[in-house]
N, C-alpha and C positions, 0 to 999 in steps of 0.2 A: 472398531474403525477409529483410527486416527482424526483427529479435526485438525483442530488449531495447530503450527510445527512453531509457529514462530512468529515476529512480526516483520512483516515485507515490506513497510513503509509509512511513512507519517506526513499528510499533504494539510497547508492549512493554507486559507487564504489570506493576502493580505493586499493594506489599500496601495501602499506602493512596492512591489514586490523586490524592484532592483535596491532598492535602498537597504531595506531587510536583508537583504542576500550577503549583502555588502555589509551591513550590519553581523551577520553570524560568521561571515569570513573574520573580520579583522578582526572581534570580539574573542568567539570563541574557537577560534581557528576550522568552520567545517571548508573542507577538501571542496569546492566547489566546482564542478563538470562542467565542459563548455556549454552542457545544455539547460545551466543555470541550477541544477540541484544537487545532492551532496551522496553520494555510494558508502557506505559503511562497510568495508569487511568483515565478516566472521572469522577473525584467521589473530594466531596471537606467535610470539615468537617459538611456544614449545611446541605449535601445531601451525605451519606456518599454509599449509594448503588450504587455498579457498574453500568455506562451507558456506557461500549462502552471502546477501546480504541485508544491510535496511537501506533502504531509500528515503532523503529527505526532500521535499519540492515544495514550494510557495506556488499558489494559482493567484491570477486575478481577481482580486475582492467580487466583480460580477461573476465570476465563472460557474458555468451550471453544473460542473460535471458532476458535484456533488448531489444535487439534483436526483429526486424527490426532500431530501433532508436542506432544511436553512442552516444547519450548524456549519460555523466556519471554518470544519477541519474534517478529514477522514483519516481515517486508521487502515492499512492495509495491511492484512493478515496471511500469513505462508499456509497454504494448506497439503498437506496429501493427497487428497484423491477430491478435486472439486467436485467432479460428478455426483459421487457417493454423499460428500457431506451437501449440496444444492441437494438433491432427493431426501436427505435427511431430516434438512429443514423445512423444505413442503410438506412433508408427513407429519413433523411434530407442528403445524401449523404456521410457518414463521411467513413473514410478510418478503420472498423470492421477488427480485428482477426476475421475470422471463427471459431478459438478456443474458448472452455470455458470448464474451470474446477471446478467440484465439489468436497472439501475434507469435512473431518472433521471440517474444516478451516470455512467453505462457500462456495460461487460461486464465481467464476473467469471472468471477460471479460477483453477486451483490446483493445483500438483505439487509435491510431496515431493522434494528434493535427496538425495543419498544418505550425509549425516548426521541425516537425519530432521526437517530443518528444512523445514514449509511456507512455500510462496513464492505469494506470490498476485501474479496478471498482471493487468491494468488497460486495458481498452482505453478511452480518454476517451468521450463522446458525439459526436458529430461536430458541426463546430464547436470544440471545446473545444482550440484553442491546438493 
């Protein structure tokens, strides 16, 4: 079974978010979405069709969504088959959210690394590169 495909995204908090944002636009020029965070395509000029992308987003230094973990950043990870790899990691004993959400987005899961950092898995929509 496939796990990991890729990384889905990279969220980190900070204490003023608009300034930061503002800060890696005019810096380092990321592409900024009106929804405040940055789309990276997978896509290069000899293969110019979408595969996939990373997401960058800043949350508010309180924000819980991180929550169980105090670390100031999450990692969001592409996977294949969330189902298969969440039952995977129940079995090899790994510390599962019981949650999982489905949007428009994808599926959602979440497990704890064992330095306390949550990790959220990403299965795309199908279709989605």
């Amino acid at each position: 079974m496939k796990r990991v495909v890729g990384v889905g995204g990279v969220f980190f908090k900070a204490r003023d978010p608009e300034a930061l944002r503002a800060w890696y636009q005019r810096h380092l020029g990321f592409p900024l979405e009106p929804w405040g965070g940055a789309v990276f395509r997978w896509q290069t000029p000899e293969r110019p069709e979408p595969d996939g992308a990373t997401v960058w987003s800043l949350f508010d230094a309180d924000a819980t969504y991180f929550a169980p973990s105090s670390a100031p950043f999450m990692i969001n990870y592409r996977v294949a088959d969330l189902t298969a790899l969440l039952a995977a990691l129940r079995a090899e004993g790994c510390d599962v959210d019981e949650r999982t959400e489905v949007s428009e987005q994808g599926s959602f899961g979440w497990v704890m690394d064992p330095e306390g950092n949550r990790v959220e898995l990403w299965e795309p929509p199908a279709g989605d590169g």
